[in-house]
DRENNUTOR-871613 format. One record per residue (C-alpha): z, x, y; residue in one letter. Coordinates in steps of 0.02 Angstrom, whole numbers, padded with zeros to 5 digits, always signed. Example, Ala and Ser with C-alpha at 12.3 -4.5 7.8 and 13.67 -1.06 7.14 Angstrom:
BEGIN
+00390+00615-00225a +00357+00684-00053s 
This chain:
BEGIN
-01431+01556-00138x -01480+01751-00150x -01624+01802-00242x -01658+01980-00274x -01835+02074-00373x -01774+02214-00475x -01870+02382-00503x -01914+02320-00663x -01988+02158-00593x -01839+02049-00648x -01786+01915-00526x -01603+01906-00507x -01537+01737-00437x -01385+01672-00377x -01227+01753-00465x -01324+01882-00533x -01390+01960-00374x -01216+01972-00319x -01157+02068-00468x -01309+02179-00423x -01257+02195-00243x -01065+02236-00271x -01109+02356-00426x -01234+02462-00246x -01090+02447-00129x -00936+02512-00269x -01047+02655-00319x -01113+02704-00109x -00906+02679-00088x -00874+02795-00203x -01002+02939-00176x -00925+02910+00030x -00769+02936-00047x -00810+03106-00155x -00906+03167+00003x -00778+03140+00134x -00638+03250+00006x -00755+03366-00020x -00792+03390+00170x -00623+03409+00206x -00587+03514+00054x -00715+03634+00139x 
């Protein structure tokens, strides 16, 4: 089971947590992704 402390203090357990890790790795996906076109843009 994963178990994850928020800023806020929340614990996150279980399904939750993992929602809260895929949400981290979509958005640092997507921010690789806009950096890497604008790189080669430039």
């Amino acid at each position: 089971m994963q178990q994850y402390i928020s800023p806020d203090g929340t614990v996150l357990i279980g399904h939750y947590a993992v929602i809260d890790t895929m949400k981290d790795l979509i958005v640092d996906a997507l921010g690789a992704l806009v950096i890497s076109i604008v790189g080669y843009i430039v």
